[in-house]
C-alpha positions as CSV (number, residue, x, y, z in Angstrom):
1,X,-7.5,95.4,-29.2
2,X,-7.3,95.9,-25.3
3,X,-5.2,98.7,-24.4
4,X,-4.5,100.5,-21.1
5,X,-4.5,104.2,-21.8
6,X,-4.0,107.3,-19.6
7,X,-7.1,109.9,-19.7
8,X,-5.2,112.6,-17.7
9,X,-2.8,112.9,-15.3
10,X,-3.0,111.2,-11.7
11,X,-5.8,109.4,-13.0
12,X,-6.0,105.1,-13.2
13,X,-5.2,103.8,-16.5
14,X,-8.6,102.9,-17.9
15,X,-8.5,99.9,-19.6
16,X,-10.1,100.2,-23.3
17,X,-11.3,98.8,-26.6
18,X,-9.4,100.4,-29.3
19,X,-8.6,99.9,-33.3
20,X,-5.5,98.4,-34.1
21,X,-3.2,100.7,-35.1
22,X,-2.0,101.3,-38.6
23,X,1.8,101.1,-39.6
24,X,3.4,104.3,-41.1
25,X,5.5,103.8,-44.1
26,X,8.5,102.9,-42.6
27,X,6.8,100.6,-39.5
28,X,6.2,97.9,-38.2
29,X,3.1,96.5,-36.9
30,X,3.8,94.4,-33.6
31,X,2.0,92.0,-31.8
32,X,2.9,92.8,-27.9
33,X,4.0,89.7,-26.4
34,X,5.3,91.6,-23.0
35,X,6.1,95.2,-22.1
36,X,7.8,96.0,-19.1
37,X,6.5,98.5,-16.2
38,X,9.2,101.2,-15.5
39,X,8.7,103.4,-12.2
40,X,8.8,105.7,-15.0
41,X,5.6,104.8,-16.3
42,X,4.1,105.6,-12.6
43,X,5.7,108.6,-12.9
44,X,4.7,109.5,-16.2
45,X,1.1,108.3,-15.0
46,X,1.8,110.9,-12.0
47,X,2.3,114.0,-14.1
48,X,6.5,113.8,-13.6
49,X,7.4,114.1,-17.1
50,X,4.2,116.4,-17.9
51,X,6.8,119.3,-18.8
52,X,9.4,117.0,-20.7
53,X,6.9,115.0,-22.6
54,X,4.2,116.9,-23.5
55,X,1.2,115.2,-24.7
56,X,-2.1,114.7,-25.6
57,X,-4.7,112.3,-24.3
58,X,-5.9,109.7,-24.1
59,X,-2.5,108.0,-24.3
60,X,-0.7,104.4,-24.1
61,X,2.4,104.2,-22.2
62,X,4.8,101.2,-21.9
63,X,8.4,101.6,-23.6
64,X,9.7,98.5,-22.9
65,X,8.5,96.1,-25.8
66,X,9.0,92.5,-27.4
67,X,7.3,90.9,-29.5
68,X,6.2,89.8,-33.2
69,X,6.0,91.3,-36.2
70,X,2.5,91.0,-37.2
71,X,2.3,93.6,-40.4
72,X,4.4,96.0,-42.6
73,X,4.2,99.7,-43.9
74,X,4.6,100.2,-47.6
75,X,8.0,101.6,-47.4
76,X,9.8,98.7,-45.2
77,X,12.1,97.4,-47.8
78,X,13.5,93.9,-48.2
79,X,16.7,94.4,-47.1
80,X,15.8,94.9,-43.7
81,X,15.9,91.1,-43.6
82,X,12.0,91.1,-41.6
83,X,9.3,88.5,-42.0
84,X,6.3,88.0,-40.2
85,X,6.4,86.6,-37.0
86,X,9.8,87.0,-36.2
87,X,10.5,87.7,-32.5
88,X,11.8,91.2,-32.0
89,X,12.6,93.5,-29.1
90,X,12.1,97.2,-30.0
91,X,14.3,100.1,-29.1
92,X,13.1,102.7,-26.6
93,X,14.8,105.6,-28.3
94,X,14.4,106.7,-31.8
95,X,16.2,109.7,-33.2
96,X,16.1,111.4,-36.1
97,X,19.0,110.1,-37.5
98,X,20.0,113.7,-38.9
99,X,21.5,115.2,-35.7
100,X,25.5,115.2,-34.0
101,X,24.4,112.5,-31.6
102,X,22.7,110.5,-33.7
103,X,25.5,110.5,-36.2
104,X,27.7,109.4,-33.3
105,X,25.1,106.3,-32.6
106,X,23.3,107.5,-29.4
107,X,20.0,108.5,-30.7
108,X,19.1,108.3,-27.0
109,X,20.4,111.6,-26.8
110,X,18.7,113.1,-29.8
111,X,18.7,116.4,-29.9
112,X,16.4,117.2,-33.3
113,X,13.0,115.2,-33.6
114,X,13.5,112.4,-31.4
115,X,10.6,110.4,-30.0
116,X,10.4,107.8,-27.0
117,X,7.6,104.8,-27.3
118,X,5.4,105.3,-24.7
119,X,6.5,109.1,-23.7
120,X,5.3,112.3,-25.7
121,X,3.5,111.6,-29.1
122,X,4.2,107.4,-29.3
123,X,1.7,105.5,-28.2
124,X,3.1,102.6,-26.3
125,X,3.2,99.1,-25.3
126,X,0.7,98.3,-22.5
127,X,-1.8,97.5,-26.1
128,X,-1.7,94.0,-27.6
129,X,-0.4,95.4,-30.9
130,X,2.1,98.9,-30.6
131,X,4.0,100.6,-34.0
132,X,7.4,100.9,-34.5
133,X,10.1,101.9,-37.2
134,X,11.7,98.9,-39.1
135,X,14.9,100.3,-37.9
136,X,14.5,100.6,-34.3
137,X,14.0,96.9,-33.6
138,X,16.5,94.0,-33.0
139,X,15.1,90.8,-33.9
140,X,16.3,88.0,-31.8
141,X,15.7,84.3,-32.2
142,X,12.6,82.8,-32.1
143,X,12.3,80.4,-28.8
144,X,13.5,83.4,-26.5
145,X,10.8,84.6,-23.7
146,X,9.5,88.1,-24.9
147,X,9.0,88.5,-21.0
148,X,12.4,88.3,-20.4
149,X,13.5,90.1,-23.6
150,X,11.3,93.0,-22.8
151,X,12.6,94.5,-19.9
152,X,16.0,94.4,-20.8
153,X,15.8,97.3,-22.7
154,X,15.9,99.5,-20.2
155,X,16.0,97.8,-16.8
156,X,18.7,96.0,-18.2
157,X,20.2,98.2,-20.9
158,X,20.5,101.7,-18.6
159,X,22.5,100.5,-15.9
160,X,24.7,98.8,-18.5
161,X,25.3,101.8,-19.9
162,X,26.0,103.8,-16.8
163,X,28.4,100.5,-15.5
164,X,30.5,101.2,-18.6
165,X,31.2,104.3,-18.6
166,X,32.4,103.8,-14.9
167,X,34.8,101.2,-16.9
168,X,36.0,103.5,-19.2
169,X,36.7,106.2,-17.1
170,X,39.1,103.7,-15.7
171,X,37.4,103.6,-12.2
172,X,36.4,99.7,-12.1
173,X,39.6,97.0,-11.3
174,X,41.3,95.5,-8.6
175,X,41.6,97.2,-5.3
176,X,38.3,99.2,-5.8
177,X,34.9,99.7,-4.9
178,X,31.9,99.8,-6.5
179,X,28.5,100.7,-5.0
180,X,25.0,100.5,-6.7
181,X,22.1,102.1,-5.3
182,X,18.5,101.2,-5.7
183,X,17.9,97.7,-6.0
184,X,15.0,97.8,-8.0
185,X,14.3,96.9,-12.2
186,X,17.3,98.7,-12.8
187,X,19.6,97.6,-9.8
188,X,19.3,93.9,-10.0
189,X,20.6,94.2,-13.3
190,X,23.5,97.2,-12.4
191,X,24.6,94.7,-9.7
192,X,25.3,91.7,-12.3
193,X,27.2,94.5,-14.4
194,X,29.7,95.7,-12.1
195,X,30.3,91.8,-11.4
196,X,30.8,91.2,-15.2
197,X,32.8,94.6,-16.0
198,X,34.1,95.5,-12.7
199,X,37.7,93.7,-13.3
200,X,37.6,92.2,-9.9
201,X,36.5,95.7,-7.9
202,X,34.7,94.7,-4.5
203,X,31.0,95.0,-5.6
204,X,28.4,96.4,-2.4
205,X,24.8,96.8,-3.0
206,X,23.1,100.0,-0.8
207,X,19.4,100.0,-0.3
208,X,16.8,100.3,2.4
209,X,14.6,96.9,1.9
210,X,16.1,94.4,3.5
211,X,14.6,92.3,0.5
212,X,16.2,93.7,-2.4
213,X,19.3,93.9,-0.7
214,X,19.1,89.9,0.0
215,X,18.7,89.7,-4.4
216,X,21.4,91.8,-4.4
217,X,23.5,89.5,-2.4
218,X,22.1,86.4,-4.8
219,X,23.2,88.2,-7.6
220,X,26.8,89.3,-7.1
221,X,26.9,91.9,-4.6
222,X,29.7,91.1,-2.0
223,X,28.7,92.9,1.0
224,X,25.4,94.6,1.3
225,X,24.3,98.0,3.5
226,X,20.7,98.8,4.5
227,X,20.9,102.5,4.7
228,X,17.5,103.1,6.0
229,X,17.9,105.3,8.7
230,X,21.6,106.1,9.1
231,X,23.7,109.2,8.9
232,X,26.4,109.1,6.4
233,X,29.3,108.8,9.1
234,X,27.3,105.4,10.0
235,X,27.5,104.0,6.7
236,X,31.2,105.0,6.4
237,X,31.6,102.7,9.2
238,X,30.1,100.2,8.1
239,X,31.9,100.4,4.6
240,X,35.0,100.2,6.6
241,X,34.4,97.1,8.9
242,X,33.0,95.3,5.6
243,X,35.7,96.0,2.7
244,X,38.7,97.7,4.7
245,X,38.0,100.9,2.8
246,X,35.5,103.7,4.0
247,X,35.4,105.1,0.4
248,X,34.0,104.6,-3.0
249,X,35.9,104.5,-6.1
250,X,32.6,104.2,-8.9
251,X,29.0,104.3,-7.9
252,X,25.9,103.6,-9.9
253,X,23.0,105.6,-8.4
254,X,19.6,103.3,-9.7
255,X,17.5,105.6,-7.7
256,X,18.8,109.4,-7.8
257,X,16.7,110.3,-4.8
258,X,18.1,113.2,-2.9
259,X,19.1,111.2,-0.6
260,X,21.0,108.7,-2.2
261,X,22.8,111.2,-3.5
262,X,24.0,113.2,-1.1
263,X,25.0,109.9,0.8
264,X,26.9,109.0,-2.5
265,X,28.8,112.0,-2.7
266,X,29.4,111.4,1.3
267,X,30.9,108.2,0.4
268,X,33.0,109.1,-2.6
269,X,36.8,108.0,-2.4
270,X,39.4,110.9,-3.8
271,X,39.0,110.5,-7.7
272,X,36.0,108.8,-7.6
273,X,33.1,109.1,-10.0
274,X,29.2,109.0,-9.1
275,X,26.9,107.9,-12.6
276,X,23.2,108.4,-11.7
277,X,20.6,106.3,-14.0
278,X,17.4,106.9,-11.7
279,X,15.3,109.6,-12.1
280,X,13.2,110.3,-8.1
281,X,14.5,113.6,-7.8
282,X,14.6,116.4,-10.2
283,X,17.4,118.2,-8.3
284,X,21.4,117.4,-7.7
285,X,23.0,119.2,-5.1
286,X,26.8,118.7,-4.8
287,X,29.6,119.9,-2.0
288,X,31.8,121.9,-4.1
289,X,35.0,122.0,-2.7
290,X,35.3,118.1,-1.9
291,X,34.8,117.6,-5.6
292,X,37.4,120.3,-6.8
293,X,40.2,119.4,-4.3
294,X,39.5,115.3,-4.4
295,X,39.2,115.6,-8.5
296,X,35.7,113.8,-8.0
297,X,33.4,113.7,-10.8
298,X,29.5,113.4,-11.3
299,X,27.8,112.7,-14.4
300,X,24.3,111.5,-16.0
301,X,23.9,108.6,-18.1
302,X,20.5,108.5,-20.3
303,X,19.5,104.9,-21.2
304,X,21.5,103.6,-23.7
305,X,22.3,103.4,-27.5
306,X,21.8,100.9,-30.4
307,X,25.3,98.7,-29.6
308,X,24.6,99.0,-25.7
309,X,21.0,97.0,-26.2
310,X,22.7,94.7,-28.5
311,X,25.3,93.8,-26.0
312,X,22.9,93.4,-23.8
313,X,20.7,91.0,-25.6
314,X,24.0,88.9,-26.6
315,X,24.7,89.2,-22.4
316,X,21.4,87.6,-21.9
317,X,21.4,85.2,-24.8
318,X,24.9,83.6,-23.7
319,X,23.1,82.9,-20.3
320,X,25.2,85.4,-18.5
321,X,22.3,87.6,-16.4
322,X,19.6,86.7,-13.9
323,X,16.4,87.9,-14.1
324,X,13.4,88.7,-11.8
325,X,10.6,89.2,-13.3
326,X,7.0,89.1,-12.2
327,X,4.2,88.5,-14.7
328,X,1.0,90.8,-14.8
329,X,-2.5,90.5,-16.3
330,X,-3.8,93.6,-18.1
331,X,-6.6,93.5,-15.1
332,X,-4.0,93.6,-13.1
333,X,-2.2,97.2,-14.2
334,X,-3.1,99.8,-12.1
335,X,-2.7,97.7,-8.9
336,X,0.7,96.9,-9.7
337,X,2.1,100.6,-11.3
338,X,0.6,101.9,-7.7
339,X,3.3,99.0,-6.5
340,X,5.7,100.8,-8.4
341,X,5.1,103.8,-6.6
342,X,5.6,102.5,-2.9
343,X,8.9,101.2,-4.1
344,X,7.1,97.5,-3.4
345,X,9.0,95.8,-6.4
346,X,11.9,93.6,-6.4
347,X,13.1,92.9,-10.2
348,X,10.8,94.1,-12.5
349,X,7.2,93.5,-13.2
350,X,6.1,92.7,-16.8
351,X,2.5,92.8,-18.2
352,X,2.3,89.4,-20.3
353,X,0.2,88.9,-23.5
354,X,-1.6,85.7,-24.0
């Protein structure tokens, strides 16, 4: 099979001849169909995650995957309801089932032997034919486009995650404001979100492409602010002549530059809440006292769990989201993950099996 593997770090994926692999026990064997490009996988490519995900080489990436089931490991019983050929998409995050969080259903968060496809030790998707346990896929019906299906778990199933728990802290609803940075794979989709959970909240899109922020606009965002280049008391303004408020009440940070950050904490309203899903920086740096004495609050939110991708799917399937999505040939990888890097990308790009 073709596969586009990693040979070291800052180094082109070189694009190989390899065996198909086998399925363990309790796996699947799965035709790719379509596997997402994360900036992620640039960054993983770039030596980002080199301390987090320690691995050997040569190495696949790609984490987000749909596609068919193609083969079975001895172990995958009956009951799993599986057959051959059926159309699945396949959870990023795999836990080990034996640990608090995974008990509580976010095996996202795993804390004992978790594994990632396409990070660490899992080989990944940007192969014609990837592994995966029986238990981490969704199957999904049939005549759905695997290119659509694969990004949306995690393009489109992070920002969901971050969007709700902006709901359930009870920051979403009438009278308020919600901002999302970073109108990229992730951002077009956390735009659609705050429309769809944010209860009638004023919805504005922040980014510096001029571009992405006219998606944005196509896409539910009710005002939009190019920040490129202007000071935080600028932007204030701006948020003041456009929504009557210079404040904002729940903000979903897509990009989690340093920037981006300190602009949203700039921009936060008195209780407000700031949930970062984007991963450019590797540093947060807060002003203390406006947080304490304004009750603000700041948190993470790490992809998402086994319910969060279903609702996302069922999102998707009841024609509720738009998607942007660019197709790419295998020959076509390195070119487009160095687009990834320049921040070229509106929507998200997905390489396509045929």
């Amino acid at each position: 099979m073709r596969a586009a593997r990693m040979h070291g770090y800052k180094q082109p994926l070189q694009l190989d001849e390899v065996p198909v692999p086998d399925p363990g026990p309790d796996e699947l064997l799965i035709k790719v169909e379509a596997c997402g490009m994360c900036r992620s996988d640039y960054q993983l490519v770039d030596g980002y995650f080199e301390h987090g995900f320690p691995m050997g080489f040569p190495f696949i990436p790609g984490h987000e995957v749909a596609g068919r089931i193609a083969g079975f490991g001895a172990d995958v019983p009956q009951s799993a309801g599986l057959s051959e050929g059926d159309m699945v998409v396949v959870e990023s995050s795999w836990g080990d089932g034996i640990c608090r969080q995974c008990h509580e259903g976010n095996e996202q968060l795993c804390t004992g032997d978790g594994r990632w496809i396409g990070f660490g030790s899992t080989q990944g998707g940007f192969a014609e034919y990837t592994t995966a346990p029986y238990r981490h896929v969704v199957r999904v019906d049939a005549d759905r486009k695997a290119e659509i299906l694969a990004p949306l778990t995690d393009a489109g199933l992070t920002p969901y995650r971050g969007m709700k728990k902006l709901r359930d802290a009870g920051k979403l609803g009438a009278g308020r404001t919600v901002a999302v940075t970073g109108i990229g794979g992730l951002g077009s989709y956390g735009v659609q979100y705050a429309k769809l959970l944010g209860g009638g909240a004023t919805v504005v899109a922040f980014g510096r492409s001029d571009d992405k922020l006219a998606s944005a606009a196509e896409h539910g965002a009710d005002h939009t602010i190019n920040t490129r280049g202007k000071t935080a008391d600028q932007v204030k303004a701006e948020l003041q002549q456009l929504t009557g408020r210079d404040g904002i009440d729940a903000h979903l940070d897509c990009a989690a530059s340093p920037e981006s950050i300190a602009l949203a904490a700039a921009l936060m309203a008195a209780e407000g809440a700031l949930v970062t899903v984007g991963m450019m920086g590797d540093r947060v740096e807060l002003p203390l006292f406006p947080f304490i004495a304004k009750e603000r609050t700041y948190s993470g939110s790490f992809w998402g769990n086994h319910n969060d991708l279903v609702e996302v799917l069922a999102l998707e399937g009841a024609g509720k989201l738009h998607h942007i999505v660019t197709p790419v040939k295998f020959e076509e990888i390195n070119e487009k993950l160095d687009a990834l890097g320049r921040g070229d990308v509106i929507g998200r790009q997905v390489l396509v099996w045929n």
